[in-house]
C-alpha positions as MATLAB code, in Angstrom:
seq = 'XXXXXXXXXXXXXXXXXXXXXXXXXXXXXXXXXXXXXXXXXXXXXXXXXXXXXXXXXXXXXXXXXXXXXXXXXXXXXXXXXXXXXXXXXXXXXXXXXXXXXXXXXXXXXXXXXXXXXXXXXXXXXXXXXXXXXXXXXXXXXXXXXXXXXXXXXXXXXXXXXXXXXXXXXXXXXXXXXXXXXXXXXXXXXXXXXXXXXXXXXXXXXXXXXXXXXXXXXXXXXXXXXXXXXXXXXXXXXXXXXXXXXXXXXXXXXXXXXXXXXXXXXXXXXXXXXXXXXXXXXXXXXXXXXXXXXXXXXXXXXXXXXXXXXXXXXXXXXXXXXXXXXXXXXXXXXXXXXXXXXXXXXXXXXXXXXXXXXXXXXXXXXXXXXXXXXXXXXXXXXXXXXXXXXXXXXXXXXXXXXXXXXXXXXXXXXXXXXXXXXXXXXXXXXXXXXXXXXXXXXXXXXXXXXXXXXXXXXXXXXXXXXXXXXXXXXXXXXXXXXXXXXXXXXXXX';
ca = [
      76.896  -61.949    0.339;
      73.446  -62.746    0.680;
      70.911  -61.174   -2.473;
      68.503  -58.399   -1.920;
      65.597  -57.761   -3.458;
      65.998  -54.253   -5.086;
      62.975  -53.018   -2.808;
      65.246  -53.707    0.155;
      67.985  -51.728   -0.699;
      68.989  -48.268    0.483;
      70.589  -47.833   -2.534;
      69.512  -48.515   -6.326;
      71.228  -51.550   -7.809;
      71.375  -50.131  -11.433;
      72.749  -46.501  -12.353;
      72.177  -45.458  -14.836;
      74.977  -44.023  -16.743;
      75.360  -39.989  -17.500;
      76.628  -39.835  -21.092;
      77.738  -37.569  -23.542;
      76.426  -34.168  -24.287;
      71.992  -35.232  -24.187;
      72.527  -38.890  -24.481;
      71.251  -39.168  -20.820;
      68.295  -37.277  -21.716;
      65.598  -36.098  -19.040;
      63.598  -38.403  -20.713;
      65.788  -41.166  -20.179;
      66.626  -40.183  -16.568;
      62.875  -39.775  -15.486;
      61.524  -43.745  -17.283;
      64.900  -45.304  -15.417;
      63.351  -43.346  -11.908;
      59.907  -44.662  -12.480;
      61.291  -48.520  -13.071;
      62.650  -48.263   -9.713;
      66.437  -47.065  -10.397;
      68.949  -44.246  -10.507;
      68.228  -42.283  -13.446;
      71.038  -39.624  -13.930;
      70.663  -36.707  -16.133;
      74.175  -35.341  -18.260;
      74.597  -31.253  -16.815;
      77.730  -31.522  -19.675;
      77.065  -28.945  -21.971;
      73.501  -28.358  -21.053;
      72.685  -24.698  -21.946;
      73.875  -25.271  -25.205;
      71.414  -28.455  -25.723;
      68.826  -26.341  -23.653;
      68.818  -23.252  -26.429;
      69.379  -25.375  -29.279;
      65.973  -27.009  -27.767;
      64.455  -24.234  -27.930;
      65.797  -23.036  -31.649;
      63.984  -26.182  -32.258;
      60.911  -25.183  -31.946;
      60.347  -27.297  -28.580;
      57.758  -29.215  -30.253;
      56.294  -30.819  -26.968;
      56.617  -27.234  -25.024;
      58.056  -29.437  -22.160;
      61.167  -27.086  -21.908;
      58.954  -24.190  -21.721;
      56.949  -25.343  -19.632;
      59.698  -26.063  -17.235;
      61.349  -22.581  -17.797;
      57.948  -21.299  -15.796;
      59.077  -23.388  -12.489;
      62.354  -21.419  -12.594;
      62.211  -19.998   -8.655;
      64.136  -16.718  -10.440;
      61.826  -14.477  -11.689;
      62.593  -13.338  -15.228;
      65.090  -15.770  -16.184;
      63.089  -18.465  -18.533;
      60.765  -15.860  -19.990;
      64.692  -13.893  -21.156;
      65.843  -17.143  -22.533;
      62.546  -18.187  -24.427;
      62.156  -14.667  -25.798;
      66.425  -14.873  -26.903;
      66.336  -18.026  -28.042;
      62.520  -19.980  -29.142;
      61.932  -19.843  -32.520;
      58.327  -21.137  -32.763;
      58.511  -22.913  -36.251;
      62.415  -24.133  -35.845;
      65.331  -22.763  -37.599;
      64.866  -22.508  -41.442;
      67.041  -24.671  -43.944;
      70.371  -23.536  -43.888;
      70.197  -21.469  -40.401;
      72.988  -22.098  -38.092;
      72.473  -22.315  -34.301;
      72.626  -19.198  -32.542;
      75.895  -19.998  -30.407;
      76.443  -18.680  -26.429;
      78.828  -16.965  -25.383;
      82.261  -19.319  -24.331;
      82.688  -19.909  -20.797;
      85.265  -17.984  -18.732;
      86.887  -17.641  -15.195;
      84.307  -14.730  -14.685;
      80.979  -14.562  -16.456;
      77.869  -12.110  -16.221;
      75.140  -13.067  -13.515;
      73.033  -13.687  -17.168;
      75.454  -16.011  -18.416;
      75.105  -18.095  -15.206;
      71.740  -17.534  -14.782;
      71.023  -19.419  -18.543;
      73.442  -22.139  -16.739;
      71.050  -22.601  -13.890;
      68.107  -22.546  -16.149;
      69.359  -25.179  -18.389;
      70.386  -27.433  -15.280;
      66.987  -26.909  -13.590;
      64.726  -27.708  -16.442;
      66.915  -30.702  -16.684;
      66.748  -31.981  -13.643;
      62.403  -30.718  -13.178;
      61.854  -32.861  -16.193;
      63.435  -35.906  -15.055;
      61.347  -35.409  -11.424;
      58.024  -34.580  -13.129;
      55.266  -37.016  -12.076;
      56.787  -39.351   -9.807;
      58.989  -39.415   -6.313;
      61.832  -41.479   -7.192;
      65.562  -40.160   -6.862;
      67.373  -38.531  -10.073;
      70.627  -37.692  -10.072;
      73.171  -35.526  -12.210;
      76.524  -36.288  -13.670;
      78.936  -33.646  -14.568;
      82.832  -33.516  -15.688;
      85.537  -32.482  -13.285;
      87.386  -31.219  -16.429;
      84.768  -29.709  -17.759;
      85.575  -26.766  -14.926;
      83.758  -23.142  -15.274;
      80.275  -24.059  -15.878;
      80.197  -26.583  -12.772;
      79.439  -25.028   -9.774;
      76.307  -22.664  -11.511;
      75.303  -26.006  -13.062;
      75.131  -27.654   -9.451;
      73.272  -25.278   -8.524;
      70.865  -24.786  -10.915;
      70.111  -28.866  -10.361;
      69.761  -28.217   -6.305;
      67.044  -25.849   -7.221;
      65.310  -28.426   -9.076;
      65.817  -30.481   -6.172;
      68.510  -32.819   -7.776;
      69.037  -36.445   -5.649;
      72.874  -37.429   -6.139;
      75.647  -35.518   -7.946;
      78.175  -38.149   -9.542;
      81.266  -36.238  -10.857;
      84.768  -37.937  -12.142;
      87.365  -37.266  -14.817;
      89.477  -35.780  -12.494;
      89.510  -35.109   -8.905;
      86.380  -33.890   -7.295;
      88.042  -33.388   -3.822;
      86.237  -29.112   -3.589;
      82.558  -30.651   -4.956;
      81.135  -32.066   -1.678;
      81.906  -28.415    0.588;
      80.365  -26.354   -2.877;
      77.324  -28.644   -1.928;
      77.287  -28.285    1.608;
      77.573  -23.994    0.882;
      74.709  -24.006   -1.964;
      72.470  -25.830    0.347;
      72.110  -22.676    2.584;
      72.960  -20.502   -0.274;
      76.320  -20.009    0.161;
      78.856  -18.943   -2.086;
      81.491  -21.452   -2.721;
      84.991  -21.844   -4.636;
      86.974  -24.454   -6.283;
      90.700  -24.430   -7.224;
      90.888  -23.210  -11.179;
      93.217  -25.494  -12.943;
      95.293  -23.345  -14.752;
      98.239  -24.522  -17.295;
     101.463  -22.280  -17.115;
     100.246  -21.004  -13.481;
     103.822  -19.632  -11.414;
     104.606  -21.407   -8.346;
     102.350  -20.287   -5.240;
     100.156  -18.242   -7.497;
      96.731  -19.626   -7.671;
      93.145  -19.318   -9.378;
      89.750  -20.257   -8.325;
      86.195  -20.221   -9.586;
      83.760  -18.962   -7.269;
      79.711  -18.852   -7.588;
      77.575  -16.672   -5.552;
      73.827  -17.564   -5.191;
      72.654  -14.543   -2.880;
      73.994  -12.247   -6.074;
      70.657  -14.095   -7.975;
      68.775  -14.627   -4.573;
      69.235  -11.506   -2.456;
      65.614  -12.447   -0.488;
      63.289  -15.463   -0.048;
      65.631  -18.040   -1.286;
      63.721  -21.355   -1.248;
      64.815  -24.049    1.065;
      67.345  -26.806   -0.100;
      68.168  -30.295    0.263;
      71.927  -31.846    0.128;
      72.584  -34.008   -2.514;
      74.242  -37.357   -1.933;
      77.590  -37.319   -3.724;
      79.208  -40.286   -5.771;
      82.308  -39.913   -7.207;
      83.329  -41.625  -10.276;
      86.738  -42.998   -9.817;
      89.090  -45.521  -11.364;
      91.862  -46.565   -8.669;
      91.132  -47.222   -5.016;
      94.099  -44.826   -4.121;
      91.913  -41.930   -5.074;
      88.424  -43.439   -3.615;
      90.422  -43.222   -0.038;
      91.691  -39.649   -0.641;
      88.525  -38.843   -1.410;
      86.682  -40.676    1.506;
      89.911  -38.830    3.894;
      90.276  -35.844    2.376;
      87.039  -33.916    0.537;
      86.070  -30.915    1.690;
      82.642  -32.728    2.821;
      80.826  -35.255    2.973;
      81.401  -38.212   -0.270;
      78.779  -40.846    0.249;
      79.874  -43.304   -2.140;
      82.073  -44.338   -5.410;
      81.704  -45.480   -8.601;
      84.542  -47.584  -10.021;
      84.951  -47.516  -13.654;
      86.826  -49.890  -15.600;
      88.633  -48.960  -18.917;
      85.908  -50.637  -20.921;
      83.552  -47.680  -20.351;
      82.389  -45.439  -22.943;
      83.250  -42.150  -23.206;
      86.870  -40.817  -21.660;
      88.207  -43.776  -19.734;
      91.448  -43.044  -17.225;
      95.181  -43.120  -19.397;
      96.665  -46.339  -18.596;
      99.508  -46.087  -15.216;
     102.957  -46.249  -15.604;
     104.550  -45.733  -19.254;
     102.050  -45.416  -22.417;
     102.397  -48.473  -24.014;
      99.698  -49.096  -27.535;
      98.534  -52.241  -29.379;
      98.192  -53.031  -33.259;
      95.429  -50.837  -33.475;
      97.325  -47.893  -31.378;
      95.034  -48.338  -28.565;
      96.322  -48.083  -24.953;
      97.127  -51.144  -22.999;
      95.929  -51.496  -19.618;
      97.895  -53.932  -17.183;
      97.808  -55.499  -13.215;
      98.390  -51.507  -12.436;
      95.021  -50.625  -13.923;
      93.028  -53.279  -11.685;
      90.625  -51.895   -8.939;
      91.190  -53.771   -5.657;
      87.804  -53.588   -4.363;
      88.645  -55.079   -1.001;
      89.982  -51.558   -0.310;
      87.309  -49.868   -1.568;
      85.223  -52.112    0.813;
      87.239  -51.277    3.685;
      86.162  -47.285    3.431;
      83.015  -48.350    4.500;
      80.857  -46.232    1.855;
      78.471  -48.084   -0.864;
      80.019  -48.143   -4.127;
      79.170  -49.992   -7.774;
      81.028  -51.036  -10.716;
      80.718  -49.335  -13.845;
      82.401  -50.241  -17.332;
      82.059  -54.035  -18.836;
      79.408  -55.055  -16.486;
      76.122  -54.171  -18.190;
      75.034  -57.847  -17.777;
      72.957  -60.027  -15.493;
      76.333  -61.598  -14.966;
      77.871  -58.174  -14.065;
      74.970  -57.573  -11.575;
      75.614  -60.414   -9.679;
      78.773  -60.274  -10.063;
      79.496  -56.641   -8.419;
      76.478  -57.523   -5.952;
      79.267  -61.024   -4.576;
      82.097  -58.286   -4.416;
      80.535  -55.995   -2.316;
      78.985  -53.370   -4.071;
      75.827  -52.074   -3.969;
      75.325  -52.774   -7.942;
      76.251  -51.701  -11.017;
      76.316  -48.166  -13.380;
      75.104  -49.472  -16.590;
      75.672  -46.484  -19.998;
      75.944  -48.496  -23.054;
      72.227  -50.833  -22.780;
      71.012  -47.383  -22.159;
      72.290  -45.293  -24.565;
      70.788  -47.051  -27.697;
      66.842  -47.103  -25.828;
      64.047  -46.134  -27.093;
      64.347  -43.056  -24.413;
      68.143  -41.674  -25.358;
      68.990  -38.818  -26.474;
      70.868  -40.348  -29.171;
      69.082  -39.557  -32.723;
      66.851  -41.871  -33.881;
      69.229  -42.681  -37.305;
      72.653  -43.209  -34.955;
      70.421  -45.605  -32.842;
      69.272  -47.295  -36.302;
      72.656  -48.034  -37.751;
      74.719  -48.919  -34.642;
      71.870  -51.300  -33.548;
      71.852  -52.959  -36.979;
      75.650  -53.384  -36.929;
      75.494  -54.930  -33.312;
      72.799  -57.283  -34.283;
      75.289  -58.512  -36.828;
      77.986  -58.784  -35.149;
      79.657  -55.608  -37.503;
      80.626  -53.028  -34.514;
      83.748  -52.083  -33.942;
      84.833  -50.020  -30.660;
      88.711  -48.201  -30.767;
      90.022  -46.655  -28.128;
      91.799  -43.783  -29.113;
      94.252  -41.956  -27.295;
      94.528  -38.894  -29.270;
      90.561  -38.163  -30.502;
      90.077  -36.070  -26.933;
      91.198  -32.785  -26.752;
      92.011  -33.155  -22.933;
      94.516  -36.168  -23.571;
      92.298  -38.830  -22.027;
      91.913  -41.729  -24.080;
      88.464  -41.891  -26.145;
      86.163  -44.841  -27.471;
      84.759  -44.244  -30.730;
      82.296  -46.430  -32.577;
      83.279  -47.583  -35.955;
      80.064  -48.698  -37.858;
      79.895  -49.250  -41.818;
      77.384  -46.309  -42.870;
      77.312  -44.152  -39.894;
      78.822  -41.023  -40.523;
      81.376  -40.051  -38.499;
      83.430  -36.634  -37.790;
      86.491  -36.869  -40.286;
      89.858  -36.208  -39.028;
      90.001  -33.370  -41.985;
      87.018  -31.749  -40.665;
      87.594  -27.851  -40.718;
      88.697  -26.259  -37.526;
      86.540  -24.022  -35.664;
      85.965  -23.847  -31.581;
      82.823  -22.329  -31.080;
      81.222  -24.256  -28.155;
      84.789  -24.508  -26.072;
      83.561  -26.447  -23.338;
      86.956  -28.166  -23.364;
      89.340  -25.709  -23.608;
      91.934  -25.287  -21.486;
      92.987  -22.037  -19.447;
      96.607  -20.847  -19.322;
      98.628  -17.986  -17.876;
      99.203  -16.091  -20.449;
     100.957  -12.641  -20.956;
     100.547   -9.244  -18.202;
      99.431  -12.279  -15.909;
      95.873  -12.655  -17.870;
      94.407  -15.844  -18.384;
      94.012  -17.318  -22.095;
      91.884  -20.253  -23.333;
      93.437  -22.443  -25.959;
      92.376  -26.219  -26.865;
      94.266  -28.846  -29.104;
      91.150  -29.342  -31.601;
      90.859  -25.808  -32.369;
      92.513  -24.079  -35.722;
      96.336  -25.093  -35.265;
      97.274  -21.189  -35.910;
      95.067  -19.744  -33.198;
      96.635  -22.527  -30.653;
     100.180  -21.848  -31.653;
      99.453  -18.200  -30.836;
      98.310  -18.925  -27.606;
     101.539  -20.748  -27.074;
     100.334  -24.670  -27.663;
     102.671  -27.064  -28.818;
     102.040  -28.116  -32.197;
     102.338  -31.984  -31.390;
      99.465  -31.876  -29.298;
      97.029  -31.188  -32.345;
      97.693  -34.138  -33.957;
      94.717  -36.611  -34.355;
      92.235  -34.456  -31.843;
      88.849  -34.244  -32.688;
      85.894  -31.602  -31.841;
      84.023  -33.566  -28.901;
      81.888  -30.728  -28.193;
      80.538  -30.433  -31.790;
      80.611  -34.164  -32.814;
      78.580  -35.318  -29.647;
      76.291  -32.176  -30.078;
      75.578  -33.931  -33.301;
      74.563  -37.666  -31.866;
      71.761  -36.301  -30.246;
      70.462  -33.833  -33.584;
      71.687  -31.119  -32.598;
      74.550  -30.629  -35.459;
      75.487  -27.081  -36.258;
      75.431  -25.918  -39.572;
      78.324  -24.744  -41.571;
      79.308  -23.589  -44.812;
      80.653  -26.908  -45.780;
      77.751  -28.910  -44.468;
      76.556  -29.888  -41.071;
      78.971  -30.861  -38.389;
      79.174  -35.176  -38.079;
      78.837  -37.260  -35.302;
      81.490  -38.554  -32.938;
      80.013  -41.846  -31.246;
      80.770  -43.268  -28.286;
      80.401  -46.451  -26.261;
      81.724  -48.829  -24.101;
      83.012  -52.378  -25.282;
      79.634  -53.707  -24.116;
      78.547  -52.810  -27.558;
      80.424  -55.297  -28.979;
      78.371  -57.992  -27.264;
      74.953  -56.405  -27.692;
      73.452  -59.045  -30.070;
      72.621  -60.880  -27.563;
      70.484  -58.664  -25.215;
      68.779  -57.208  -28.663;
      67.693  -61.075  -29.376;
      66.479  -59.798  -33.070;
      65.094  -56.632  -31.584;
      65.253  -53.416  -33.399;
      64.625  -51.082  -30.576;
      63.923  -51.463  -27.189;
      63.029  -49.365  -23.656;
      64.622  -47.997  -20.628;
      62.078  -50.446  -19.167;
      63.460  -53.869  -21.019;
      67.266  -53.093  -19.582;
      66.102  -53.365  -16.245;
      64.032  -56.154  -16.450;
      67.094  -57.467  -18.260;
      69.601  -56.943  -15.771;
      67.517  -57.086  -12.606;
      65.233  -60.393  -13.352;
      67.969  -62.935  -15.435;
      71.052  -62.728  -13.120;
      73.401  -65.476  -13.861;
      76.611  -66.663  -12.930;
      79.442  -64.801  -11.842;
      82.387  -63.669  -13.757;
      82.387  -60.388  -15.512;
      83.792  -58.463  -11.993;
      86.486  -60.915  -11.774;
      87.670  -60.620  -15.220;
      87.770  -56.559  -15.704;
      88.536  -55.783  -12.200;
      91.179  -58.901  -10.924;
      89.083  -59.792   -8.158;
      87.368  -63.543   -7.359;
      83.338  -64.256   -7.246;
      84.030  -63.427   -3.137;
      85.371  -60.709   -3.663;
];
């Protein structure tokens, strides 16, 4: 395949990844726009990181500022009066904590959802005309569809969505762009045969009049096998417009390995000839796609570029810039380590509360959430619903005190070795909530590119959005990093 310049293209040739809870900032999302690429904002978790924001202090007044765009009158002047606390929180003060999600919520609840998602997404599109996009979780199910909304308001470019099956996303998009209320099947645990559950947002119960005119996002989903990129491309509920193919070397949750669970020395999954992508049949669908996980190189670029796809998703090179989300002490130490060669990335099956295997970063001196750490679920983000007595529904998750999930009928094996996510990545960005017994640690995350980052950093001690792209887009070599984590040759 011939090379494009990236002016050419219909489509960017870097994405950039949408990680963790903040990581993939606004900030982040709107320098990667302005260089001329996909910058993607993280909706995970976002009205919690939008009122701790604001418990902050909001020392730039960006967020507030933002809140005044919000096209529902009311809503940001509610949340700043709630939640802003002009000096910050005072030593010792906790967070003030929303309430968890649930099947059915209060039209406040999901108007604080919105909120978050559209001051997001404004930020990000402030000052310029260049696409942004949003990433959310699959898993991650009740807040979705009023965070998808919230973005479309804020007039949101692409929505990439994976870790699971995003077959009901692309018809909720097609309904919210005329204001529409849409559902999506609620994965419930326990559930009796031909009973089912859905979640189901309503924008004319927040816009009754005069609700302002929408455009349809172009949808990516995020998937790791071509089998599901052509159910997908066959069998959404609208229109997909492309894929991204992730590898197992990806930060964050990667896919379980197929077939039976088999672990190495270190108790990490192994990932076999049943784990490779064959991209040919992802070409054959017809729709753009890029490769994402192990290919944050110039070599990856060209690589992916000589298979077919329209470039790359790069997370880990971004994640450590200047314009992350990440705190400024995490970036310090993990960028130290990598420049010595001292980083260490384990993939553990059993950190995640929602059974997907997790990478962690293992640095000497960065603190890290202990396996001892005291039990307590406050943000929930994770949990899981189940059918529980009188035909109710119950929220339990793995990570939460072992009593209360026994109670709710969990199986005592499946706390063993499970971590917080939603409180340890709360605390990479500074956001760590404060407890009796200290503040809540970190929980890092990255892909195996880390590993390699000495290199790229050439004695650097912090670098920009900016410098990645140059990076990637201007010293393309030769090709080989497709080939190796995806089993396909330089020709695809």
């Amino acid at each position: 395949m011939a090379e494009q310049s990236p002016e050419s293209l219909d489509n960017p040739l870097i994405i950039q990844g949408g990680m963790g809870i903040g990581v993939s900032n606004w900030a982040l999302a709107r320098a990667v726009s302005m260089a001329g690429q996909l910058g993607v904002v993280s909706g995970t978790a976002i009205d919690t990181v939008f009122v701790r924001r604001l418990q902050d202090g909001d020392p730039s007044g960006m967020v507030r500022a933002a809140t005044e765009q919000f096209p529902i009158p009311g809503v940001g002047a509610s949340a700043i009066h709630r939640y802003f606390l002009a000096n910050g929180r005072e030593n010792g003060q906790p967070y003030k904590v929303l309430p968890l999600q649930k099947q059915v919520v209060s039209h406040a609840r999901q108007e604080l959802i919105m909120l978050a998602s559209f001051v997001e997404v404004w930020l990000a599109k402030r000052g310029h005309s260049r696409p942004v996009g949003i990433n959310l979780l699959t898993k991650v199910q009740m807040p979705n569809l009023a965070t998808l909304y919230g973005a479309m308001l804020a007039g949101v470019d692409f929505v990439l969505m994976g870790a699971g099956i995003p077959r009901e996303i692309p018809g909720a998009l097609d309904a919210f762009v005329e204001h529409r209320p849409a559902s999506i099947k609620f994965d419930v645990a326990g559930l009796p045969s031909g009973q089912a559950e859905n979640l189901t947002f309503d924008p004319r119960e927040h816009f009754p009049h005069d609700a302002p005119s929408l455009t349809r996002p172009r949808f990516l989903a995020i998937v790791s096998a071509h089998s599901l990129a052509t159910t997908l491309a066959r069998k959404a509920n609208g229109r997909v417009d492309g894929f991204i193919i992730e590898g197992p070397t990806a930060g964050g949750h990667n896919a379980p390995p197929r077939g039976e669970l088999s672990l190495n020395s270190l108790g990490e999954p192994i990932y076999g000839e049943r784990d490779l992508v064959d991209l040919e049949k992802v070409r054959e669908l017809g729709l753009p796609f890029w490769i994402a996980g192990g290919v944050g190189s110039p070599d990856g670029l060209r690589t992916a570029r000589a298979a077919g796809a329209a470039g790359i998703q790069v997370g880990t090179l971004f994640a450590y810039c200047d314009e992350s989300g990440l705190a400024d002490d995490i970036k310090t130490k993990v960028l130290s380590a990598a420049r010595a060669n001292r980083v260490r990335i384990l993939t553990d099956p059993r950190a995640s509360p929602t059974g997907y295997p997790f990478k962690v970063v293992d640095v000497d001196g960065l603190e890290s959430q202990p396996e001892h750490r005291v039990r307590v679920c406050d943000l929930g983000y994770l949990r899981t619903p189940y059918h529980a007595s009188a035909g109710k529904l119950g929220y339990r998750c793995p990570a939460e005190p072992i009593d209360a999930y026994l109670a709710k009928g969990g199986d005592v094996a499946e706390t063993v070795g499970r971590r917080c996510l939603c409180n340890g990545l709360a605390a990479n960005i500074g956001q760590p909530q404060r407890r009796r017994e200290g503040d809540e640690k970190p929980l890092v995350t990255s892909g195996d590119d880390l590993v390699s980052l000495s290199g790229f950093l050439a004695g650097r001690d912090a670098y920009s959005a900016a410098d990645v792209i140059d990076y990637l887009v201007r010293h393309r070599g030769n090709p080989h990093i497709v080939a190796r984590e995806f089993g396909q040759t330089a020709n695809g």
